[in-house]
C-alpha positions in Angstrom: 134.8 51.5 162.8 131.9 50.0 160.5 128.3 51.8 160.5 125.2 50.8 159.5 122.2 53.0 158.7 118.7 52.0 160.3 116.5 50.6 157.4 113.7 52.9 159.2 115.2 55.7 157.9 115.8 55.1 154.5 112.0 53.7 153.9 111.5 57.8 155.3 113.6 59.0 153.3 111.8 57.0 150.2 108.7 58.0 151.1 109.2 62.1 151.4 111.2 62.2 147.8 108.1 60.5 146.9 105.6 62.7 148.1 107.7 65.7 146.6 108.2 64.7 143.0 104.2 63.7 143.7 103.9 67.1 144.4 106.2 68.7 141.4 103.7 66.5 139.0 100.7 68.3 139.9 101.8 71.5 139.8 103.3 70.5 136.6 99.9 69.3 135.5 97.8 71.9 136.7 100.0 74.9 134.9 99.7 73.1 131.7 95.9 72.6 132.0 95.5 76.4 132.8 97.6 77.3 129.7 95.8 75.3 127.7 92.2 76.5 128.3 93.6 80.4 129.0 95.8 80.5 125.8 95.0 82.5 122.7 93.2 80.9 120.0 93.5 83.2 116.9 90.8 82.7 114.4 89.1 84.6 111.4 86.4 87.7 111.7 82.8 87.1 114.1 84.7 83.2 114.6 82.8 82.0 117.7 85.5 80.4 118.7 88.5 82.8 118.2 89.4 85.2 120.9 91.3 87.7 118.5 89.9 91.0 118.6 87.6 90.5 115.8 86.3 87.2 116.9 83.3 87.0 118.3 84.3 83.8 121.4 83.1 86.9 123.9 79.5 87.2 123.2 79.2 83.5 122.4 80.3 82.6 125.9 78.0 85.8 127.6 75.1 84.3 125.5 75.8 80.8 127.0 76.2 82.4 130.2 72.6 84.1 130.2 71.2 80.7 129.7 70.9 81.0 125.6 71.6 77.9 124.3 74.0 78.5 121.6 75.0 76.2 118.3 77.8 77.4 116.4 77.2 75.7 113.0 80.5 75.3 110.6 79.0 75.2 107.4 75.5 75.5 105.9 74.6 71.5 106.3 75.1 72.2 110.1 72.7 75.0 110.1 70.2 72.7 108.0 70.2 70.5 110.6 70.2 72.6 113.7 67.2 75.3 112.0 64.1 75.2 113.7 61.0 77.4 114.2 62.0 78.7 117.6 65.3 79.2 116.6 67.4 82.7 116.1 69.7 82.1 112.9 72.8 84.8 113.0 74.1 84.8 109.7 77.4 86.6 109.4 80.6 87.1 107.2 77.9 86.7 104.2 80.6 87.7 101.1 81.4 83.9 101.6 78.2 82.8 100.9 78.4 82.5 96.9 75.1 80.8 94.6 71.6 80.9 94.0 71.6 77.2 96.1 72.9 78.5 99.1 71.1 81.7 99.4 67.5 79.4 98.6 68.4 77.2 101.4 69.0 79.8 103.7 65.7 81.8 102.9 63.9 78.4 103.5 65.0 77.7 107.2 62.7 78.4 110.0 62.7 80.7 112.7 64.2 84.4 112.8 66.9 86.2 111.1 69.8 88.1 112.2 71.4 89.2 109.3 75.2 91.0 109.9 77.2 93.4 107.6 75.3 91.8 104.5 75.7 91.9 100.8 73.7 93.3 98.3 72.6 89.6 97.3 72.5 88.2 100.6 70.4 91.1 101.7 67.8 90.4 98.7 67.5 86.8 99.3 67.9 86.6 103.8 66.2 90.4 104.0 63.9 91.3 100.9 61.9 93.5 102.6 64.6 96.3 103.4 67.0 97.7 101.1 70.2 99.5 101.1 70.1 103.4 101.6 73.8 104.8 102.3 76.3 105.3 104.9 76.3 106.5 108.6 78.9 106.2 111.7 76.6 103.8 113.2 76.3 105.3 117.1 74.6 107.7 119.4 70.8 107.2 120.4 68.6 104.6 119.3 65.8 106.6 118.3 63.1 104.3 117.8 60.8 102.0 120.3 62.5 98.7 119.5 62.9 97.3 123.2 66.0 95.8 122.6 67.7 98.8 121.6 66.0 101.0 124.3 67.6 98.8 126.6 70.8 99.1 125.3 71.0 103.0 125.3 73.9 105.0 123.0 76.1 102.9 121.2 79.2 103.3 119.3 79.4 101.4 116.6 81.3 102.4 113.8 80.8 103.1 110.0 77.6 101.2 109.2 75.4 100.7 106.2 72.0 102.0 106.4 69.1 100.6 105.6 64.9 101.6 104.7 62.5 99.4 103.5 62.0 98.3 99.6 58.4 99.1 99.7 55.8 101.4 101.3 53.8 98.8 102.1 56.7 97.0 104.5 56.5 98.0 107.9 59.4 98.7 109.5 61.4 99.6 112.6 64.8 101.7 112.0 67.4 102.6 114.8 70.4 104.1 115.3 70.0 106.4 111.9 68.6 103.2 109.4 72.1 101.3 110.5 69.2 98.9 112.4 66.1 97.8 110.8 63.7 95.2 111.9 60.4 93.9 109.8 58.5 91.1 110.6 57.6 88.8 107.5 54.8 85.4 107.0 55.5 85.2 111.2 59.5 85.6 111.0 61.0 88.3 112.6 64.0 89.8 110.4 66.5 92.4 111.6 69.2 93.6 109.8 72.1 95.2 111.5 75.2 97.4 108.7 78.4 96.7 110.9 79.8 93.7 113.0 82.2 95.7 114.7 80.4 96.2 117.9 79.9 92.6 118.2 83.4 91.1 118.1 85.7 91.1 121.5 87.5 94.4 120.6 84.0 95.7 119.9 82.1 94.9 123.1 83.9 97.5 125.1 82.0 100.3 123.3 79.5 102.4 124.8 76.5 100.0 124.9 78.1 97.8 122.4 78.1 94.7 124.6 74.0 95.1 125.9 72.8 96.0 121.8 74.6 92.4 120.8 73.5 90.3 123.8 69.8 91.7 123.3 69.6 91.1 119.7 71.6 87.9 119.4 69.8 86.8 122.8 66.4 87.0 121.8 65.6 83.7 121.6 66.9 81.0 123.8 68.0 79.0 121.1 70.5 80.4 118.8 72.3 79.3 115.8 75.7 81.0 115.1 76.8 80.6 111.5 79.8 82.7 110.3 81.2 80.9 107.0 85.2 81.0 107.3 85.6 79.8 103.7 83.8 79.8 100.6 79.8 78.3 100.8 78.7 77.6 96.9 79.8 78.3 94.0 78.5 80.9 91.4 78.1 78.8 87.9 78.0 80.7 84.4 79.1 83.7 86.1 81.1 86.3 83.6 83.5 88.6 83.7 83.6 92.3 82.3 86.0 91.4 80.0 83.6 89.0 78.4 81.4 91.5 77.3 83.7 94.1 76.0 83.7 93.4 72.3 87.0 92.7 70.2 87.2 95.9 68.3 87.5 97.6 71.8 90.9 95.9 72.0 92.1 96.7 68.7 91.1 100.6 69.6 92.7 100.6 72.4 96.1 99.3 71.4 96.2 101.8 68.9 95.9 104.5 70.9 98.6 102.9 73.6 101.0 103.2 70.5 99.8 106.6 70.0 100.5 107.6 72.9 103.8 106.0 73.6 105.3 107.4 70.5 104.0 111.2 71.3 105.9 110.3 75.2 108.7 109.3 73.7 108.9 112.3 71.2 107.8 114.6 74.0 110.2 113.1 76.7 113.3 113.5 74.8 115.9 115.6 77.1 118.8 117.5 76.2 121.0 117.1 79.5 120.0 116.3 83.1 117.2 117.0 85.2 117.5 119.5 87.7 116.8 119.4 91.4 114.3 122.2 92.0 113.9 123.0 95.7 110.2 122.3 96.8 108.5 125.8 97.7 106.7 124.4 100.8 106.7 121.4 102.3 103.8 118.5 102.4 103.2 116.5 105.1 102.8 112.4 103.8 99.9 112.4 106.1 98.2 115.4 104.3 98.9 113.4 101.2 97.1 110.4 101.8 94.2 112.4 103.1 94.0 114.2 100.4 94.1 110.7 98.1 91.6 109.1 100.3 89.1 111.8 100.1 89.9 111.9 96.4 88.6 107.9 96.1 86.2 108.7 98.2 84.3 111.3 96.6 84.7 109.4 93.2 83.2 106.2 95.2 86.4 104.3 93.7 86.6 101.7 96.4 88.4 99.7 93.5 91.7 101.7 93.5 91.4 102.2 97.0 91.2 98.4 97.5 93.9 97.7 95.3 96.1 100.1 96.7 95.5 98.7 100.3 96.6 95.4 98.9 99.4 96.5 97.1 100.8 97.8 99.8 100.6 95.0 102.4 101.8 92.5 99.7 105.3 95.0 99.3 105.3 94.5 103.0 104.5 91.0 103.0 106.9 89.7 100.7 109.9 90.5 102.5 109.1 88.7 105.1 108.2 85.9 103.7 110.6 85.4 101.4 109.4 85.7 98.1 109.9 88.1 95.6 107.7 90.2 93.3 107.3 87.9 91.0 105.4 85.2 93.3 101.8 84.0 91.6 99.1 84.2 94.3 98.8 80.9 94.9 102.2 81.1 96.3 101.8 83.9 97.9 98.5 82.5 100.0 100.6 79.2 100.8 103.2 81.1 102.2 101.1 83.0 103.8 98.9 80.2 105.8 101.9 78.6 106.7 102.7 82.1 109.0 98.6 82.6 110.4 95.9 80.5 111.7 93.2 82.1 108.8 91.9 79.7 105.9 93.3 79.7 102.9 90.4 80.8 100.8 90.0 83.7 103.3 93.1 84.7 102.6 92.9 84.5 98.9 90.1 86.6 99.1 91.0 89.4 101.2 94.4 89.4 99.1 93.7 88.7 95.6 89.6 89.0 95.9 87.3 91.2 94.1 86.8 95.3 94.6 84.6 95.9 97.5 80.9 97.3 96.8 80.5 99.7 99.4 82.3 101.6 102.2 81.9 99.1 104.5 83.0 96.7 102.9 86.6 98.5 102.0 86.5 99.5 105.6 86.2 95.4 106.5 88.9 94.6 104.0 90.8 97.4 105.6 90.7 95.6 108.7 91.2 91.5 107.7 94.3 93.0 105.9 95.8 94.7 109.0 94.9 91.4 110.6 96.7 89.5 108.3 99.9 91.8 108.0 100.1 91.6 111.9 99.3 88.2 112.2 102.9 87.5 109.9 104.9 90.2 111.7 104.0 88.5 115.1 104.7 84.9 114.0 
């Protein structure tokens, strides 16, 4: 017996595997589009468009949200062309910004300033009216009439510089302990704010954190976001301390190196060997490295304590990437770019840069280096 199926059902047939692999395409489609747009995007400290915990993609989007118009400029040519009079420039992640050229064309943009974590020398150029005064952990009341932080209450913000102003003459607001200061100068309105942890993602869960950033990087409705990622200028006829050191200094001091060396040697000579000795007590390593830290810190030697914070995430670095001890830096920073989504100049200078000039600046370093160090481990 010969059977024949109906061509009816075939073309149904046809028609529903059609409709399902239709069907398996656009779930397809829509679960890559919604890992696209929700995944990670890793970037470097107060990025606008990273969503790490020390970008700043959060506020960015809230300001944008609130109806601020927001322009996130990627080098200073950007922020030339977007400045204007009723403009809000944020300047952050300001030890990038290097030379008298790029400082000047800062200082001559219109509008008002935010200026975040400065320098010394972009303080003096973007903020001459205030100057540096200390240290505080940046939080608790405002205490001061400045509206936007009355609105914002208590904050917890961290270790901040503090701030006063250079002259007696320059009237000034200060909140939060001098960690916020606000002058108004030739019809520009200038604040200066020590920290920038409260403003990254991480940051804006504190205490009042998120209202104190969206009231101070809201105030106008136009805002231009410019947080260097790499090196802006260059510093020409700079030099070094060991230019002005003179060559008998040298001389001097190799002698007494051999000095020294010979009275070691004639000193460390040993008839058998060394005995264990049983410890009386014991010491904690955490007790230790308090003990070391508070050391630095009451010398103000942020330059050991820098070095030794590199140091030791290079010796953990290393292994993992492969190299050994006696990798140059530029090898180093290659390998290291290859394993995280940071520049390569940032990297350079958070690894191999120069010694911090004040605590919040180690404590910054502190934290791109545990960035970094995590950043490898996870890739």
């Amino acid at each position: 017996m010969t059977t024949h199926s109906s061509p009816r059902v075939s073309v149904t047939q046809w028609r529903t595997a059609r409709w399902i692999a239709l069907a398996v395409a656009a779930v397809v489609a829509v679960a890559a589009l919604t890992t696209f747009l929700t995944a990670p995007r890793p970037g470097g400290l107060m990025e606008a468009d990273s969503t790490s915990p020390d970008g700043a993609h959060a506020l960015v989007t809230l300001l944008g949200d609130h109806g601020v118009e927001v322009v996130v400029a990627d080098d200073l040519d950007a922020v030339v062309r977007a400045a204007r009079p009723d403009t809000l420039l944020v300047v952050a992640q300001t030890y990038f910004l290097y030379g008298e050229d790029t400082l000047t064309t800062l200082a001559s943009l219109p509008g008002d300033r935010l200026v975040v974590a400065p320098t010394a020398g972009t303080r003096e150029r973007l903020a001459p009216g205030v100057r540096r005064d200390g240290t505080t952990p940046f939080g608790g009341r405002p205490g001061c009439d400045l509206p936007e932080a009355m609105r914002s209450g208590a904050a917890d913000l961290g270790v901040s510089d503090t701030f006063k102003a250079a002259a007696d003459d320059v009237p000034v607001t200060t909140c939060y302990d001098g960690a916020l200061i606000r002058y108004t100068e030739a019809g520009r309105t200038v604040t200066v704010v020590g920290s920038n942890d409260f403003m990254t993602n991480a940051g804006l869960l504190g205490k009042g954190n998120a209202a104190l950033a969206m009231n101070l990087a809201g105030a106008r409705d136009r805002v231009i976001w410019y947080a260097p990622q790499r090196t802006e200028g260059t510093i020409e006829g700079a030099r070094t301390i060991a230019d002005l050191i003179p060559d008998q200094v040298y001389w001097a001091v190799l002698q007494l190196c051999l000095a020294v060396a010979l009275i070691a040697w004639w000193r460390g000579r040993r008839l058998g060997p060394l005995v264990a000795e049983k410890l009386p007590v014991v010491v904690r390593a955490s007790e230790t490295v308090e003990g070391r830290a508070r050391l630095y810190r009451s010398r103000r030697a942020r330059d050991r304590a820098a070095a030794a914070l590199r140091t030791a995430t290079l010796a953990r670095l290393l292994p993992r990437l492969g190299l050994g001890t006696s990798a140059t830096d530029s090898a180093v920073t290659e390998a290291v770019a290859q394993r995280v989504s940071l520049d390569p100049n940032t990297l350079a200078y958070s690894l191999f840069g120069p010694s911090p000039t004040s605590d919040a600046e180690l404590h910054q370093l502190a934290h791109q280096l545990d960035v970094i160090e995590r950043q490898v481990t996870q890739s």
